[in-house]
N, C-alpha and C positions, 0 to 999 in steps of 0.2 A: 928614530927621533924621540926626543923626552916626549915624556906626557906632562900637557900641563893644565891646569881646572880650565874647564872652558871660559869663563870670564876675564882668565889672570889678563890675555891680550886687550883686556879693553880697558883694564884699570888705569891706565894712562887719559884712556879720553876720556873717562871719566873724572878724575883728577881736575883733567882740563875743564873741563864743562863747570863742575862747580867752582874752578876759579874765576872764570868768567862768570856766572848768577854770580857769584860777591861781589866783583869789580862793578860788575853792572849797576846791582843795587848801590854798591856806594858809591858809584859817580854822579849818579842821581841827585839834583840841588832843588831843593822847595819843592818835590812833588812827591804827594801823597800817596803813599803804594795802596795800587788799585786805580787810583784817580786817570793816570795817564796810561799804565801799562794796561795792555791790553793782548792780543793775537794780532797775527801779518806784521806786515809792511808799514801799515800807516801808525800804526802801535811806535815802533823802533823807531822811528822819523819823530816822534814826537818826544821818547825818550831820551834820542840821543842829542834833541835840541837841550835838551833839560839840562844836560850833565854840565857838569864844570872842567873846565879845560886838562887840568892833572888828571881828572877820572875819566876823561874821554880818551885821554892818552895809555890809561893802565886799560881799559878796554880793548882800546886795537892792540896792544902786548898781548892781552889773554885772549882772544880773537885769533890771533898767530901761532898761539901756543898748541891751540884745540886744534887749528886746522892741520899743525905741524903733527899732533897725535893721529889726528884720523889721517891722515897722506901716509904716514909709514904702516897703519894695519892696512891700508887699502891698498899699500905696495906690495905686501905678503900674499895677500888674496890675492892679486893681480897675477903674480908670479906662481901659485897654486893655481891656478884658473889656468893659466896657461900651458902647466903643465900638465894637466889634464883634458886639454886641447891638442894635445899634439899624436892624440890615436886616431885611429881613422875607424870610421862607423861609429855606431849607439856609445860607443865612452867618450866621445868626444864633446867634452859640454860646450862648446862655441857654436858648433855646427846642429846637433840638439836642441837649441834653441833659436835657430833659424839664423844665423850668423856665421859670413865666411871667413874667419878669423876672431881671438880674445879679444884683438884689438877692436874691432869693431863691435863688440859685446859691450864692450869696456866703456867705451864713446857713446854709446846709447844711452847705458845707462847715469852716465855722468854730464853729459849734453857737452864734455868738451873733444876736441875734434881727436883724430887718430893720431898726432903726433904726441899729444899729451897722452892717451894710453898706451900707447908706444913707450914711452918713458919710462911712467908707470910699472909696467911687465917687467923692463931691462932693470931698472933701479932695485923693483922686486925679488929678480932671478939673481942680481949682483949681491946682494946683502940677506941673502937667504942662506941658512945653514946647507952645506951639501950631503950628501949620502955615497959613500966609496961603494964599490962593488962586492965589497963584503956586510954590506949595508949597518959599516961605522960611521958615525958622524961625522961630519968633517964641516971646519967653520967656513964662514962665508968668504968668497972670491977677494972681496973687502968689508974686511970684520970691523975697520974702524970706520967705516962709513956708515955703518952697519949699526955699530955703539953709537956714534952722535948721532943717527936718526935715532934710535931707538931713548935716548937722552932726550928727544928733543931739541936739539940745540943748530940742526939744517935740516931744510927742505927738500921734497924733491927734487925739486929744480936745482938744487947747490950740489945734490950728489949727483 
C-alpha cells in the first residue's frame, strides 16, 4: 500500500473544522467575541441564539461537512480495526481490549449502538483499497463510493 505523511488523512477535517470556526464566527450578530463564547454546552446555546439566520444556515452546512470528513476517516479505521480483529489471540485488538467483537469496540467508543458500527466497518471494508495476493494494490470493491466519500459530498449512511 502507498505511504502517505501521517497527517495527509486528516487534512480533510481539518479543512473542515476551520470552515466551520469562520462560518461560526461570522454568523455571529452584535456579540462581542469573548463576550458570549465561551466552553460546553451552555456557551454554543448562547451562540447559536446570536447568530443570524443565513449564518446559522452556513453553520449546519459546515457542521455536515466536518461530520462527513470525520465518518470517512473513522470508516477507514473501522475497517483496519477490524481487520486486525479477525486473528485469534494477543493480535486480535477487539478481544485485547476486552471486547467480543470490532463491533462492539466501536459502539463503546462512540456511545452509538452496534448497528451503526456495524455500518461503519462494512462501508470501511467496502471503499477501502484492496491488496491481491501478490500484494498489488487493488482499488476498492466501490471506488466511486469510495471518491464521493472521500470528496465529501455522502455520508455514511448514503453509502
Amino acid at each position: 500500500m502507498a505511504i502517505t505523511a501521517p497527517a495527509a488523512a486528516l487534512c480533510g477535517i481539518d479543512e473542515a473544522l476551520t470552515a466551520l470556526v469562520a462560518e461560526w464566527d461570522g454568523a455571529l450578530v452584535g456579540v462581542v467575541r469573548g463576550a458570549v463564547s465561551g466552553s460546553g454546552s451552555g456557551a454554543a446555546s448562547m451562540d447559536v441564539r446570536s447568530m443570524s439566520d443565513a449564518g446559522l444556515v452556513r453553520v449546519n452546512d459546515a457542521i455536515a461537512s466536518a461530520r462527513r470528513s470525520l465518518a470517512t476517516v473513522h470508516a477507514r479505521v473501522a475497517a483496519e480495526l477490524a481487520e486486525r480483529s479477525t486473528t485469534v489471540g494477543e493480535e486480535n485488538i477487539a478481544k485485547t481490549q476486552g471486547f467480543a467483537s470490532v463491533e462492539r469496540l466501536i459502539a463503546h467508543s462512540t456511545g452509538d449502538g452496534f448497528s451503526a458500527a456495524s455500518r461503519l466497518v462494512s462501508v470501511g471494508r467496502a471503499t477501502a483499497p484492496r491488496a491481491s495476493f501478490t500484494g498489488e494494490v487493488l482499488p476498492a470493491r466501490y471506488p466511486h463510493i469510495a471518491a464521493a466519500l472521500d470528496a465529501g459530498t455522502i455520508s455514511i449512511d448514503a453509502a
